[in-house]
C-alpha positions as CSV (number, residue, x, y, z in Angstrom):
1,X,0.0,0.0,0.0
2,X,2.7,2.7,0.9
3,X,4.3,1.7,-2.3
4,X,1.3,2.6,-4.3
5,X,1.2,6.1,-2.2
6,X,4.7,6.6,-3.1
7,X,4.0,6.2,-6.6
8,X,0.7,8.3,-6.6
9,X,3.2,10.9,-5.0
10,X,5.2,10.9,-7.5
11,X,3.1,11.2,-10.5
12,X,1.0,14.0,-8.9
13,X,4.6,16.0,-8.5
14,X,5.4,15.7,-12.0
15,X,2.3,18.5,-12.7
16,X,1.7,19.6,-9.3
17,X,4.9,20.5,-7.3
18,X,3.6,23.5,-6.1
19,X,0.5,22.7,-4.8
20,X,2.0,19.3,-3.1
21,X,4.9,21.6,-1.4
22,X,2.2,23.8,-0.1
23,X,0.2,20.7,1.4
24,X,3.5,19.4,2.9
25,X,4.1,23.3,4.5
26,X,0.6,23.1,5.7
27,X,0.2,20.0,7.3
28,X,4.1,20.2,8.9
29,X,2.4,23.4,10.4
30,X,-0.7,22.0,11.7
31,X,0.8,19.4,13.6
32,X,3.2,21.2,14.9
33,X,1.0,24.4,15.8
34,X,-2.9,22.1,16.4
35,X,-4.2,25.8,16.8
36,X,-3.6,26.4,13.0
37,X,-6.5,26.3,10.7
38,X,-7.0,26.9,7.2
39,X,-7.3,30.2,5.9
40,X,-5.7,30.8,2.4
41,X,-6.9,29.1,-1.3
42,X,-3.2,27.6,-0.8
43,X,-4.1,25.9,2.2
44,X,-7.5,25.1,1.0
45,X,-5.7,23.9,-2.2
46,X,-3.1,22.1,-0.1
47,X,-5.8,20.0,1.5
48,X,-7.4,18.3,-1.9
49,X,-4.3,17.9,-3.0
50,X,-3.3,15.4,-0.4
51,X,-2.7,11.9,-1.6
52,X,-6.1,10.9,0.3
53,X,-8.3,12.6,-2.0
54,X,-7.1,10.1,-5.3
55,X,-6.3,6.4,-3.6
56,X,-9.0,5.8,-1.4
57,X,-12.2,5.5,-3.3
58,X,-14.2,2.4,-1.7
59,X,-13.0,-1.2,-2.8
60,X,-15.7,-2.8,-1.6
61,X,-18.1,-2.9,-4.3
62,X,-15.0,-4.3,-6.7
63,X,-14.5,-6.9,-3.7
64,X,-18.0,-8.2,-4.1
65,X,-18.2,-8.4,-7.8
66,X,-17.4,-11.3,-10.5
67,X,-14.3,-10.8,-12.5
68,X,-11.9,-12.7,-10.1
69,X,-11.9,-15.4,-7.9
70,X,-9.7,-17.1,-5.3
71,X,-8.5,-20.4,-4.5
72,X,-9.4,-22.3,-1.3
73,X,-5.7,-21.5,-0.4
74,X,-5.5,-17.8,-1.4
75,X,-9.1,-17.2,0.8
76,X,-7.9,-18.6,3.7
77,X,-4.5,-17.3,3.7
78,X,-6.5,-13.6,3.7
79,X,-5.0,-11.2,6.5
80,X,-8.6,-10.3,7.3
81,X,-11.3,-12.0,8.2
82,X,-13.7,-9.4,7.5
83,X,-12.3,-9.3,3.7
84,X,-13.2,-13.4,3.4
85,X,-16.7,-12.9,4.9
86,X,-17.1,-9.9,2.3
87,X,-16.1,-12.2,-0.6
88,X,-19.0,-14.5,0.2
89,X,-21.3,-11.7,1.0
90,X,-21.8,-12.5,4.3
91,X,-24.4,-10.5,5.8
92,X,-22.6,-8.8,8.6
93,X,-18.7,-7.4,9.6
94,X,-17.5,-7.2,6.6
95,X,-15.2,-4.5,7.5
96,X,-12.6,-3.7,10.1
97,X,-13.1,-1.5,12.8
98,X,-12.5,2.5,12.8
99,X,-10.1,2.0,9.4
100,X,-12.2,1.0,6.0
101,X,-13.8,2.4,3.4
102,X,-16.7,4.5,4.9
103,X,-14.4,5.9,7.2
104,X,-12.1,7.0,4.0
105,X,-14.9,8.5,2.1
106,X,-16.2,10.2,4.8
107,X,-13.1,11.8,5.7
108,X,-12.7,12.8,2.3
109,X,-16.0,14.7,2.6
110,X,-14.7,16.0,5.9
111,X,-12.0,17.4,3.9
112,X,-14.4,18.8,1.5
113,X,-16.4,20.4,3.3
114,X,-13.6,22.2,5.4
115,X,-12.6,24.0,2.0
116,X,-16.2,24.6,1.4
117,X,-16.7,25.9,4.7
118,X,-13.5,28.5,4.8
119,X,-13.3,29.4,1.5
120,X,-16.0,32.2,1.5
121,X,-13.9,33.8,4.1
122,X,-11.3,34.6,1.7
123,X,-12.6,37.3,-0.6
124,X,-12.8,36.8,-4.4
125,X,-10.9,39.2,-6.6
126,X,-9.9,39.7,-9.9
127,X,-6.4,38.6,-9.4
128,X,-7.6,35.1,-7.3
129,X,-11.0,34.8,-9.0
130,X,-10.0,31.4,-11.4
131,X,-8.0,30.3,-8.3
132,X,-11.0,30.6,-6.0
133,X,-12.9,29.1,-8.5
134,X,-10.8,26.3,-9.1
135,X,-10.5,25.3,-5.5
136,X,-14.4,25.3,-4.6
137,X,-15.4,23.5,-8.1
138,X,-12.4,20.6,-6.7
139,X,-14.4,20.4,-3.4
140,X,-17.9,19.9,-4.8
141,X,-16.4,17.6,-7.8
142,X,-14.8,15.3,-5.0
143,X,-17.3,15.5,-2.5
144,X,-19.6,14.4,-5.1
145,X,-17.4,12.0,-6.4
146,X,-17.1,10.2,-2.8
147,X,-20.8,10.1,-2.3
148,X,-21.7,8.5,-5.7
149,X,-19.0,6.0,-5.0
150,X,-20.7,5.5,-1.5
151,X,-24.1,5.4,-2.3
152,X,-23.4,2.8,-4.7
153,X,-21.7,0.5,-2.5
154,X,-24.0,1.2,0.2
155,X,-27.3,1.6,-0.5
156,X,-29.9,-0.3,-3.2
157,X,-29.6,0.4,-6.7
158,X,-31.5,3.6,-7.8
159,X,-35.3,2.6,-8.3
160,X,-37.7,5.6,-9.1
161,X,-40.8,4.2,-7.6
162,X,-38.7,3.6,-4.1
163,X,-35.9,5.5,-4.3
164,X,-37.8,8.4,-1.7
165,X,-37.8,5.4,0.8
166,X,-34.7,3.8,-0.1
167,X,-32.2,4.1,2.8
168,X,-29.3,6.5,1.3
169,X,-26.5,7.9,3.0
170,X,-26.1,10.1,5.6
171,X,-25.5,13.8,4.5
172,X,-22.7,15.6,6.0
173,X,-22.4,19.0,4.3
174,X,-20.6,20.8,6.8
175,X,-17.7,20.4,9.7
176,X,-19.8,20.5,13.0
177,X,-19.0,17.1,14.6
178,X,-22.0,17.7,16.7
179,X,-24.6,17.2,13.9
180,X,-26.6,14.0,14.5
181,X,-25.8,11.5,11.5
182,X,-29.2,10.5,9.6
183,X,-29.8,8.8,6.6
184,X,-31.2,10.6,4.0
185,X,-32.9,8.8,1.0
186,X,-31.7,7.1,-2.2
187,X,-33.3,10.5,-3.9
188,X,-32.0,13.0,-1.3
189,X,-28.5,11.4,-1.9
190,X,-28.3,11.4,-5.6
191,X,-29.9,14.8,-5.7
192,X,-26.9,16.3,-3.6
193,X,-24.5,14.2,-5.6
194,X,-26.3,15.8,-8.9
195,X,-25.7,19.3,-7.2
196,X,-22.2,19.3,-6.3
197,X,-21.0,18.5,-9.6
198,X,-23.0,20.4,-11.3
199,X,-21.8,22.9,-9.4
200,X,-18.7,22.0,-9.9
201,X,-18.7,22.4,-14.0
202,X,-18.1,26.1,-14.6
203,X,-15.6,26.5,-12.0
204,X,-13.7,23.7,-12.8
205,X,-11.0,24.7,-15.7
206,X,-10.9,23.3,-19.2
207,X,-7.1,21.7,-18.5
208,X,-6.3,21.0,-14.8
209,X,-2.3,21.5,-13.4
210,X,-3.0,17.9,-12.9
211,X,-5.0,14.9,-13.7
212,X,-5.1,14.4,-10.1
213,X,-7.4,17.0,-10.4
214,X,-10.5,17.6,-12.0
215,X,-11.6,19.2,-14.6
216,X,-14.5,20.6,-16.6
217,X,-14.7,17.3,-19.0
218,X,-14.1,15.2,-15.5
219,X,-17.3,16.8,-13.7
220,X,-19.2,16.0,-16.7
221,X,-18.0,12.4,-17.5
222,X,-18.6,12.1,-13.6
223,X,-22.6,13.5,-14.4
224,X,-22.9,10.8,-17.6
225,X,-21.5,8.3,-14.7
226,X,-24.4,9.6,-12.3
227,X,-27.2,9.6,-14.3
228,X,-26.3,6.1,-15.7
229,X,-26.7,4.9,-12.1
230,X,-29.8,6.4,-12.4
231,X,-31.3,4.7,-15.3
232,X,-31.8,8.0,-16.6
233,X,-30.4,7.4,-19.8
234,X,-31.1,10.8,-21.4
235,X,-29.0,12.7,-19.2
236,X,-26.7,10.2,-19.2
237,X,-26.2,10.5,-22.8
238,X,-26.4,13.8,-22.8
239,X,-23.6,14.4,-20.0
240,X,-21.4,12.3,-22.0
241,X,-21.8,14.3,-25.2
242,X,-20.9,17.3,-23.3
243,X,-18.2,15.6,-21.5
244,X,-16.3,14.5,-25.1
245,X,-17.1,17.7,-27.0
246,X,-14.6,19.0,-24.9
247,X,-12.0,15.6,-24.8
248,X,-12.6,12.7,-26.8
249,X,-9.0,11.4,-27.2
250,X,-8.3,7.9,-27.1
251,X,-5.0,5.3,-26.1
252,X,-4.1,3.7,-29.4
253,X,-3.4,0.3,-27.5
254,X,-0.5,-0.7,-30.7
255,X,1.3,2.0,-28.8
256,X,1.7,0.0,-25.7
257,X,4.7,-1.7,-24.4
258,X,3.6,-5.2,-23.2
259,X,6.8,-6.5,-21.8
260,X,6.6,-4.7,-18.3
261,X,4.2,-6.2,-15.2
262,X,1.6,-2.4,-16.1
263,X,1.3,-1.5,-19.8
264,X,-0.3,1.4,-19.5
265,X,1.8,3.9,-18.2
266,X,-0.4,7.2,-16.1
267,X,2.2,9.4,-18.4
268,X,1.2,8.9,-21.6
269,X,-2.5,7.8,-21.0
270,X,-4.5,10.2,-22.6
271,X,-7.9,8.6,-22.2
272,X,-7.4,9.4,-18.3
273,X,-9.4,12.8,-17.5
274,X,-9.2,12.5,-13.6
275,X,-7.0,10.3,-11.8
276,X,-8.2,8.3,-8.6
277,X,-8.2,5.1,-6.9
278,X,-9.4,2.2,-5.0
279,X,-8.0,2.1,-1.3
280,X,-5.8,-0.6,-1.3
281,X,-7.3,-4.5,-0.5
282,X,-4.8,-7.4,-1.3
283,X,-7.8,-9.4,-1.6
284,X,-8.0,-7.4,-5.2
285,X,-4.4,-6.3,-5.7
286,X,-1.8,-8.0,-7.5
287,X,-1.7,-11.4,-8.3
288,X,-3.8,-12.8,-5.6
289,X,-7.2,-12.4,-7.4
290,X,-7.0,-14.8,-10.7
291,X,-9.3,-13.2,-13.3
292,X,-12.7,-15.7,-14.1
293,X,-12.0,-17.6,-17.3
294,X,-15.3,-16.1,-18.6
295,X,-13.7,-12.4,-18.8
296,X,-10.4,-14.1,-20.0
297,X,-11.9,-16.1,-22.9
298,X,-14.4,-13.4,-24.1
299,X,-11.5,-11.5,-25.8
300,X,-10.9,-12.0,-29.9
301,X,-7.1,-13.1,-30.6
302,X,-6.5,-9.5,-32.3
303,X,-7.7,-7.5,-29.5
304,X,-5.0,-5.7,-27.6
305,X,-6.7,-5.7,-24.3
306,X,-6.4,-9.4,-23.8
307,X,-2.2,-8.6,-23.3
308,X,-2.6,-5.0,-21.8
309,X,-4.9,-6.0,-19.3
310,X,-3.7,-9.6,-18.3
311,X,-0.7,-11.2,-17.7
312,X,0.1,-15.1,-16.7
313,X,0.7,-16.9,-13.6
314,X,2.9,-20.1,-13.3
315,X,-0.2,-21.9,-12.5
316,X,-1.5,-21.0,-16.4
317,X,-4.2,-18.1,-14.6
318,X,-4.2,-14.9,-15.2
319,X,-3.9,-12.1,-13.3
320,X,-5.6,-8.1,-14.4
321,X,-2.3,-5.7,-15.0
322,X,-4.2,-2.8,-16.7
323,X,-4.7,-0.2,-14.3
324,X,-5.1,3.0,-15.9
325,X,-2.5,4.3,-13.5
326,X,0.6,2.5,-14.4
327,X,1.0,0.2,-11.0
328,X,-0.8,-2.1,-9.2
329,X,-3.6,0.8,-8.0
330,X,-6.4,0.0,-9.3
331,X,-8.4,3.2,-11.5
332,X,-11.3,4.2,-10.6
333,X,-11.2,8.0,-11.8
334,X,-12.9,9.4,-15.2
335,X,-11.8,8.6,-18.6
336,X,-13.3,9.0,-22.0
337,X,-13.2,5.3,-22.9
338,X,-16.1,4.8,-20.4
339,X,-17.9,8.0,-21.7
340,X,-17.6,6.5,-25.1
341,X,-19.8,3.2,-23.6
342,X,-22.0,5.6,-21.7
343,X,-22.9,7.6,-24.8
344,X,-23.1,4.2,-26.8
345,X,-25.3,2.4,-24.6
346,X,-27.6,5.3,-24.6
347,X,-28.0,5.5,-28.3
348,X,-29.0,2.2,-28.3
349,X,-31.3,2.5,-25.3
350,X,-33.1,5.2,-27.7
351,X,-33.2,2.9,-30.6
352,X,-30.2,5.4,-32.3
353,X,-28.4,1.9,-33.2
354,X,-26.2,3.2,-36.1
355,X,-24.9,5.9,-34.5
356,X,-24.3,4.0,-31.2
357,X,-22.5,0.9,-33.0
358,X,-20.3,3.8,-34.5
359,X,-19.2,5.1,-31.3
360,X,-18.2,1.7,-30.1
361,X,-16.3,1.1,-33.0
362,X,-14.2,4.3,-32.5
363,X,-13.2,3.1,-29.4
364,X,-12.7,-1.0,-29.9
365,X,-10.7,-0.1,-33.2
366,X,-8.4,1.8,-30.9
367,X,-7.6,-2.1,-29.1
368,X,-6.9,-3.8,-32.6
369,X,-3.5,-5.0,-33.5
370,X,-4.6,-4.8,-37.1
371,X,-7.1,-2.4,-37.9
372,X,-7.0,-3.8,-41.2
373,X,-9.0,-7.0,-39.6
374,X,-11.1,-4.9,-37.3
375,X,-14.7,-6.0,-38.0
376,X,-16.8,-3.3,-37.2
377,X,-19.7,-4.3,-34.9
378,X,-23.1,-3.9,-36.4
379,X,-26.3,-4.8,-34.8
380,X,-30.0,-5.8,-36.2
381,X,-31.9,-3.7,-33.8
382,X,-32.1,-2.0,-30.3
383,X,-31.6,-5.0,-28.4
384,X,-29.0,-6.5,-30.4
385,X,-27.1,-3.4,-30.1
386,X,-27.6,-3.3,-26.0
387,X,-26.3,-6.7,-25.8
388,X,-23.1,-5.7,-28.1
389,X,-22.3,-2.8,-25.9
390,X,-22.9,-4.3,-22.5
391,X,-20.1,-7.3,-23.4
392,X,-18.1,-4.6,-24.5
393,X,-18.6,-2.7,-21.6
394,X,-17.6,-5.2,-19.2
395,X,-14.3,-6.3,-21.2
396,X,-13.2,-2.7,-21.5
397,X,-14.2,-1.6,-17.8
398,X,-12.6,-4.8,-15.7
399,X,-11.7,-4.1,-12.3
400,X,-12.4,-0.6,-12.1
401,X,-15.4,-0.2,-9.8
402,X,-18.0,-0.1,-11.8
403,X,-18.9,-3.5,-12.5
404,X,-21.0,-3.6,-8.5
405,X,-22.9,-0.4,-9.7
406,X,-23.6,-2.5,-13.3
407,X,-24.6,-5.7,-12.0
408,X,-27.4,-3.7,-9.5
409,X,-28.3,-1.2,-12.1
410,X,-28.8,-3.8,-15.3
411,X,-30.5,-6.2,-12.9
412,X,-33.3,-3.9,-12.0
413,X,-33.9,-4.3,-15.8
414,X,-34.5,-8.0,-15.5
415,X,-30.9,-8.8,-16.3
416,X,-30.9,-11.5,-13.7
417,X,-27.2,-11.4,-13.1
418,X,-26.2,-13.8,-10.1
419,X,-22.9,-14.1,-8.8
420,X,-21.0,-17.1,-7.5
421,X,-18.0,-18.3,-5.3
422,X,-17.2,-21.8,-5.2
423,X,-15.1,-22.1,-1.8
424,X,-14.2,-25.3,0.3
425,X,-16.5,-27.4,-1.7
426,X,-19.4,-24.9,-0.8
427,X,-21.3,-22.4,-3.3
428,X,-22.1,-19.1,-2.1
429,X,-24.3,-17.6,-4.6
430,X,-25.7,-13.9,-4.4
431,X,-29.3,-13.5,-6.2
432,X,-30.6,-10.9,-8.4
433,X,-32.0,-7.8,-6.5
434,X,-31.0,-9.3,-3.5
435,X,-30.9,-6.9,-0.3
436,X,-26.8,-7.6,0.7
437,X,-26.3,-5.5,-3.0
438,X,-26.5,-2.9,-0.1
439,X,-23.2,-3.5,1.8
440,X,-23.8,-3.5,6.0
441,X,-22.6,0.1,7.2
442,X,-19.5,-1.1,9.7
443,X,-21.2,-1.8,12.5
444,X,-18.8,0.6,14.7
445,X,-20.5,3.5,13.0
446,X,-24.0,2.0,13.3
447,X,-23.2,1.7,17.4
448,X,-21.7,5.4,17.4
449,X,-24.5,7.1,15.7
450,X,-27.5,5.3,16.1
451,X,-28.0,5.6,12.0
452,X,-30.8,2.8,10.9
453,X,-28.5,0.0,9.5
454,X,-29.4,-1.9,6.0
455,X,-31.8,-4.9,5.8
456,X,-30.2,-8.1,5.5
C-alpha cells in the first residue's frame, strides 16, 4: 500500500509541485501548531491535494463483484477475516473497525467540506478569482465524487418508484462534529450528488495542473457516470456528449509496451481525465485475485486488451495488469473510454443503433492489432445493439469499480445477473435484487450514531 502512495506521490509531483509543497508546508504546520487552521486558497488547495483525495475510493463494491476469484488457499490465507466474509457476502462485519472504506470517504467529505466551509472567508478578486474558482469547483467535484462512490456501495440500486424510501447515506455538508448523522434517501443522496458536480462544471478549468485533479470534461463524465446509475439514460447520454465535446481522445493500444508487469503507463495515458483510486485491499491487488476464465476467454485473438490487461501466472491463470495508472492501484477515476460506452449504450437504449454501433467502433478499433482485420460491430436492432455494448462494456471496464454499480443497475432491468464463489466445496451464490447489494454500514459507526442499519 505505501508503495502505491509513493507512486501516486510521485506522479501527482510531475504536474503539481507546487500545490504538493504547499500541502506538505501546511500539514508540517498544523501538527506542529494544532491551533492552525486553514485560511488561504493555498491551504485550502493544499488540502485536496493530499494523496487521500485520489487512492481511497471504496473497494468494496470491486471486492463483491465477478471478475476474479480465489483459490481455497489464497481465501484462507486472507489477512482479514472481515475481507473473506465480504467475498462470500456474508451478511454482517464485513469491514474492520475504525479503518475502512466509509471511514475514507467520509473523511474525504470531511475534507471537502472544510474547504467549502473557509473558503468564503477569503474574498474573491480579480487577481484570485480562477484560483477561488478552481478550489471550490475541486471540493464539490470530490465531494460528489465520494458520495456517488458511496451510495453505490451502500445503498440499493436507484429505483424511481422507491428510491424516496430507499435508505441512502447520511448527509454531512458541513464540519460540526455535533450534527446528529441520519440517513437521507436514495433520492436526497443522488440529488446532492447531482448538485455538487454540477456545481462543480463552470468553476472547474478546461485543462487541470494535474490529472489528479479535475476538470471541466471530468465533472461532466462524472454526471454521464451519475445519471447512468440512475437509469436515466437521457441525461446520461447527454452528460457524455458534453463531457467529449470537450476531450474525446483515445489510447491507441498498438502503442503500448507489453513486456513490463503495467502497460499502461499514467504518463502517456491520454484517455485518463481525472485520476483516482481504490484504497488498497490485497484481496484485489496484484496477483492474488486470478481473473474468471469467462472475462479471460471473451477476448478475440486480435484485440489488444487481452495482453494489456492480463498477464500469466505459473499456474497457467491470469492475473488483471491494466490499471489506468501505471502500478498495481487499481483506477477508478474518469476517462473517455467509459464515456464512449455511456454515450453508446444510450444511443442504443433510444433505438439510435447506427450511430451508437459507430461510437463503439471508434473506441474498440483503438484495441486492434490490425485495424486492417477490425470487423466493425453492427447490430439488427435496439436489443442486439444493447447486448453488443454491454459485453463490451464489461471487457473494456474490468476491475475498475464499476462492475457492482452495473450488476445492481442492469438487474433492476430483469438482467438477472447472479454471482458465484465456489469455496471449500461450498457455493455461495448472491441472487438478483437481493438486499446484501447494499453492503452492512461497519457496525462501529452503526453503534456510534444510532444511524438505521441496511436490511439483510
Amino acid at each position: 500500500m505505501m508503495r502505491l502512495y509513493k507512486n501516486v506521490a510521485v506522479i501527482l509531483m510531475v504536474g503539481c509541485c507546487a500545490g504538493f509543497l504547499g500541502c506538505e508546508k501546511f500539514l508540517d504546520e498544523k501538527t506542529n501548531r494544532k491551533l492552525a487552521v486553514p485560511a488561504t486558497l493555498q491551504d485550502f488547495q493544499a488540502l485536496l491535494d493530499h494523496t487521500d483525495m485520489n487512492v481511497s475510493a471504496p473497494s468494496a463494491g470491486e471486492i463483491s463483484s465477478d471478475a476474479y476469484y480465489l483459490t481455497d488457499k489464497k481465501w484462507a490465507g486472507l489477512e482479514s477475516e472481515n475481507q473473506r466474509r465480504m467475498y462470500i457476502w456474508e451478511k454482517e462485519n464485513l469491514f474492520n473497525t475504525g479503518y475502512n472504506d466509509w471511514n475514507d470517504t467520509y473523511k474525504a467529505i470531511y475534507t471537502c467540506n472544510t474547504v467549502l466551509s473557509g473558503i468564503p472567508q477569503v474574498k474573491r478578486t480579480a487577481v484570485n478569482a480562477a484560483e477561488w474558482d478552481n478550489v471550490k469547483g475541486q471540493a464539490l467535484y470530490c465531494r460528489g465524487n465520494n458520495y456517488l462512490d458511496a451510495v453505490i456501495v451502500w445503498s440499493l440500486a436507484y429505483d424511481q418508484t422507491t428510491a424516496s424510501i430507499d435508505l441512502g447515506l447520511p448527509l454531512r455538508l458541513n464540519t460540526d462534529f455535533n450534527e446528529v448523522s441520519v440517513r437521507s434517501s436514495v433520492r436526497q443522496t443522488y440529488e446532492q450528488i447531482i448538485q455538487d458536480i454540477k456545481g462543480s462544471i463552470h468553476l472547474l478549468p478546461l485543462v487541470p495542473l494535474s490529472k489528479f485533479r479535475p476538470s471541466r470534461a471530468a465533472a461532466y463524465g462524472l454526471l454521464a457516470r451519475t445519471y447512468l446509475s440512475m437509469r436515466d439514460y437521457e441525461n446520461a447520454g447527454q452528460y457524455a456528449d458534453s463531457c467529449l465535446a470537450l476531450n474525446e481522445n483515445l489510447l491507441d493500444y498498438n502503442t503500448l509496451k507489453f513486456t513490463g508487469n503495467y502497460p499502461i503507463v499514467a504518463a502517456n495515458n491520454t484517455e485518463a481525465l481525472y485520476f483516482r483510486f481504490m484504497s488498497f485491499s490485497n484481496i484485489i491487488y496484484n496477483n492474488l485475485p486470478i481473473v474468471t476464465p469467462e472475462i479471460y476467454n471473451s477476448y478475440a485473438p486480435d484485440d489488444l486488451r487481452k495482453q494489456a490487461f492480463f498477464k500469466k501466472n505459473t499456474d497457467n491463470t491470469f492475473w488483471f495488469r491494466g490499471s489506468y495508472g501505471g502500478n498495481y492501484g487499481l483506477f477508478c477515476g474518469i476517462a473517455t473510454n467509459e464515456i464512449f460506452l455511456i454515450k453508446s449504450e444510450c444511443l442504443a437504449r433510444m433505438g439510435k443503433v447506427t450511430e451508437s454501433m459507430n461510437i463503439l467502433n471508434k473506441l474498440l478499433v483503438k484495441r486492434w492489432s490490425n485495424k486492417a482485420t477490425y470487423m466493425p460491430y453492427t447490430a439488427s436492432g435496439t436489443d442486439d445493439a444493447l447486448k453488443v455494448v454491454l459485453a463490451e462494456r464489461r471487457k473494456e471496464l474490468v476491475m475498475n469499480s464499476l462492475r457492482w454499480m452495473d450488476i445492481k443497475r442492469l438487474n433492476k432491468e430483469g438482467a438477472s445477473i447472479k454471482l458465484t464463489r465456489n469455496l471449500n466445496g461450498k457455493v455461495y451464490e448472491l441472487a438478483a435484487n437481493d438486499l446484501r447489494f447494499a453492503l452492512p454500514i461497519p457496525e462501529d459507526v452503526i453503534a456510534l450514531s444510532g444511524m438505521i442499519q441496511n436490511r439483510r
